[in-house]
N, C-alpha and C positions, 0 to 999 in steps of 0.2 A: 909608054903612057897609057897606052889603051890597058896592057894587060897590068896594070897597076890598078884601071878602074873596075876592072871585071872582078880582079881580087878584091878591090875595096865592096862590090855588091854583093860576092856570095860569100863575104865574112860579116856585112849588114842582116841578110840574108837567114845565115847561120843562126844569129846573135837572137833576131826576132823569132826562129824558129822553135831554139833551146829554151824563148821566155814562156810562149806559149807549149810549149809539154812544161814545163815548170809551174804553168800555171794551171794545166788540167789534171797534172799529179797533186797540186792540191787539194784539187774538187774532188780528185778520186779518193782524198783520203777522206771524206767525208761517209757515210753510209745511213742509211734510211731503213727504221724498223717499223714495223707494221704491225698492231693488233686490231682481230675481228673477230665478234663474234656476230657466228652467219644465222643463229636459231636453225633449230634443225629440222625446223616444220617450212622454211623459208622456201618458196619456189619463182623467184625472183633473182634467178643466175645470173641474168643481164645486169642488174643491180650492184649484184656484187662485184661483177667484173666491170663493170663501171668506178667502184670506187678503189677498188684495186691499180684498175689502172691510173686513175688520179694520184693518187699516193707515191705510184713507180716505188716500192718497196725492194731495197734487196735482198732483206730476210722479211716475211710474213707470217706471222702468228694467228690458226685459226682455232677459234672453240664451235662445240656445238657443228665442228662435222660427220656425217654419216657416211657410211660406205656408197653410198649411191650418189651424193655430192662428191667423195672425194675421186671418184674415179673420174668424171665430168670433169672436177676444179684440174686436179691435173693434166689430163688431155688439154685443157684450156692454158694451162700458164706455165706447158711446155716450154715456152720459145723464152716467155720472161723470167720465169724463176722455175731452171729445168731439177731443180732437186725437190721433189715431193714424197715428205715420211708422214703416216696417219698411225696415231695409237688410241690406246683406251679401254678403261675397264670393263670386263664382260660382265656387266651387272645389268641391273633393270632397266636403266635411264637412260632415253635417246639423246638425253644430250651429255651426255658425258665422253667424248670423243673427242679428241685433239687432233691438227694438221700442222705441218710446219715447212714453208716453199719459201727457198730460199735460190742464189745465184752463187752459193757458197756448198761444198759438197762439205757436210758436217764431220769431223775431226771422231764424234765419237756421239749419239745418241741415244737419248734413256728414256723411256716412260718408267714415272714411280705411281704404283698403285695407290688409291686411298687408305692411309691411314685412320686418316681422318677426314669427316666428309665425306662430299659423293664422288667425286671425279678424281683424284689424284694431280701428275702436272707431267709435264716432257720438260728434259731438260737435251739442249743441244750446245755442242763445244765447236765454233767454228775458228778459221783462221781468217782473219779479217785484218787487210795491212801489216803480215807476218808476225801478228798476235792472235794467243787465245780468246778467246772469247768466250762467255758461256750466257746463253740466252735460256732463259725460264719463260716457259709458256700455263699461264697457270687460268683456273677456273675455280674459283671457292663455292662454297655451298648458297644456295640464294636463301631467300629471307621467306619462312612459310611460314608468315600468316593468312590466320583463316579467314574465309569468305564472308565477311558480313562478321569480323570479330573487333569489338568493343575497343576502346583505347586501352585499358588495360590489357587485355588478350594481347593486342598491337603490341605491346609495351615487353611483357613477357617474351613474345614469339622472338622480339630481336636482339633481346639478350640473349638468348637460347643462343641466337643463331652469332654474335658477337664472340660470344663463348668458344664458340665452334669455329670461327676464324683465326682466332687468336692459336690454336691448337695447331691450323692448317698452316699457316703462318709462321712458327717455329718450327713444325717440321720441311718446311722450305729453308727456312735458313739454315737450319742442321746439314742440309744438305749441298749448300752451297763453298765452293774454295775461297774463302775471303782475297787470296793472294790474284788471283782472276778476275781482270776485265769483267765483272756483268750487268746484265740486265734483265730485271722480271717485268713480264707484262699482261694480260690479259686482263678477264671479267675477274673481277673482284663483291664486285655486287657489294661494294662497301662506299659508304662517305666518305671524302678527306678528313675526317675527323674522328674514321672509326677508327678500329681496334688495326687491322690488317695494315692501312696506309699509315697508318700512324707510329706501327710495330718496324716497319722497316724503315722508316727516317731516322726514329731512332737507331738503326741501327751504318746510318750513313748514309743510307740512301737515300736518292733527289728524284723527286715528283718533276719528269722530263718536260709536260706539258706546265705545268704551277710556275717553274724555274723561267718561263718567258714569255706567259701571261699572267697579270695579277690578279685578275676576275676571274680565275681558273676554272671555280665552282659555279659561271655561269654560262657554261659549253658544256649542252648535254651530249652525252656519250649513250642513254637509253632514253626511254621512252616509251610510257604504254599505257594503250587509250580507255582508260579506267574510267569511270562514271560516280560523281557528277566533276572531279577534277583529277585533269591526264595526269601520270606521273612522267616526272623529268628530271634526273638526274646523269652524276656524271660519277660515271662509278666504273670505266676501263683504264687503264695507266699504262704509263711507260717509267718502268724506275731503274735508275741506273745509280752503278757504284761511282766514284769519285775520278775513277779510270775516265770518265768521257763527261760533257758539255752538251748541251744542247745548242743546234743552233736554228732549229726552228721545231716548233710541232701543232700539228692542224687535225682538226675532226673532220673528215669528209663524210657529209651525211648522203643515202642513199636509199633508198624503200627495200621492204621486201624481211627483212630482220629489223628485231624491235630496239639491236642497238647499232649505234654509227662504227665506221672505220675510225681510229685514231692511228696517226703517224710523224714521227721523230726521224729528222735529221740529225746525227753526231759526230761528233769529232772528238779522238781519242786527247785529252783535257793535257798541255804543256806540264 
C-alpha cells in the first residue's frame, strides 16, 4: 500500500513537472526584438541601458552607434546579449553606423552599403526555435529641411526626401528572401502614411506595433524640442512578414536620445 502511494506521488509529481517545462517551452518560443536608436551625440549610457534593460530584448537593433559607444555598449551587455556585431559606412556622417546584440550567435551577417541614401542597412540570419530568421536593421535618410524654410520649401524638402525612401525601400526588399521568416526595423524617419511604411504593407508586411494598438500613431517614438512647437512623432517600427504575430509591443521612453526604445514580443504565426 505504501509503495503504491509513493508511486501514485512521484507520477502526480512527474505529470505537474512535464506541465510546467511544457508550459515554459511555450514562453520560450516566444522572442523579443528590440529597436533603438541611441543619437550619436547621446551621452546618456545610463539611459540607455535603462531602457534596454526594460525591454529584456533578445535581438536588439541599434542605429546611430559610434565606435566609442559600441565598445562601452558591448562590455555592458556582455552577460545579456553576449553577441555584439557594429557596421557602417566610411562616409561623413556620424550617424550612419549600425549595432546588432543579440542572445543568438547570427547564422550569417551582412552590412549593405548605401545605395541610396546615407546609411545603407545590416541584414542578420539567425536561428530562432530551429528556423531561419532574417532580421533588417535599417536607417533611412532623414528629412532636410532647411532652418527657417517656408512651407513651400517644407513642402519640397519632403518630397525630395519621400523620393529618396521609396528608392531605399526597394532596394531593401530587392534584397530580402521572400521564402524567410523576416523582420525589418529601425529609424525610418517616415509617417505611417508615407512612402517607406506604406511601401512594405504593400508588400505583406504588418506594422508590429499598429497590429495591437489602434491609436498607433499617437505613441511617439521621437521627439525634438523645436521652438515655438516640439515635434513628436512616431516614425521607428517593427515590421514583420506573415511568418510571426505579435503578441505585445511597447515604446520605452528614456532621456538622453531624441528617440524612444520600441519593442515586440513574437511568436512564429500557426
Amino acid at each position: 500500500m505504501q509503495s503504491n502511494i509513493v508511486t501514485l506521488v512521484i507520477s502526480c509529481l512527474l505529470t505537474i513537472g512535464a506541465q510546467t517545462i511544457g508550459a515554459n517551452q511555450s514562453v520560450a518560443q516566444n522572442f523579443r526584438l528590440a529597436t533603438y536608436n541611441v543619437n550619436f551625440a547621446n551621452t546618456r549610457g545610463d539611459q540607455v541601458l535603462e531602457a534596454i534593460d526594460k525591454a529584456r530584448p533578445d535581438v536588439l537593433c541599434l542605429q546611430e552607434t559610434t565606435i566609442q559607444s559600441e565598445g562601452w555598449l558591448q562590455k555592458q551587455l556582455t552577460t545579456s546579449l553576449p553577441d555584439f556585431r557594429s557596421a557602417g559606412h566610411n562616409g561623413k556622417y556620424y550617424a550612419e553606423r549600425f549595432s546588432m546584440a543579440s542572445k543568438f550567435v547570427p547564422r550569417e551577417i551582412k552590412y549593405s552599403p548605401p545605395e541610396a541614401g546615407l546609411f545603407g542597412f545590416c541584414t542578420a540570419t539567425y536561428v530562432i526555435n530551429n528556423r531561419d530568421v532574417q532580421i533588417l536593421n535599417v536607417h533611412l535618410t532623414p528629412f532636410g529641411i532647411p532652418r527657417g524654410a517656408g512651407i513651400v520649401d517644407a513642402m519640397h524638402a519632403i518630397s525630395a526626401t519621400e523620393e529618396q525612401h521609396q528608392k531605399e525601400i526597394d532596394i531593401i526588399l530587392t534584397s530580402i528572401d521572400p521564402k524567410i521568416p523576416t523582420l525589418i526595423c529601425g529609424d525610418f524617419n517616415s509617417l505611417s502614411s508615407f512612402n517607406a511604411p506604406k511601401k512594405l504593407i504593400e508588400h505583406g508586411f504588418i506594422d508590429s506595433f499598429a497590429s495591437v494598438h489602434k491609436d498607433a500613431d499617437q505613441h511617439v517614438t521621437w521627439n525634438w524640442p523645436s521652438r515655438p512647437i516640439p515635434l513628436k512623432f512616431r516614425i521607428d517600427y517593427i515590421f514583420h512578414s506573415s511568418h510571426f504575430e505579435t503578441v505585445e509591443s511597447v515604446v520605452v521612453e528614456r532621456k538622453g536620445s531624441d528617440h524612444f526604445l520600441l519593442v515586440s514580443e513574437l511568436k512564429f504565426a500557426e
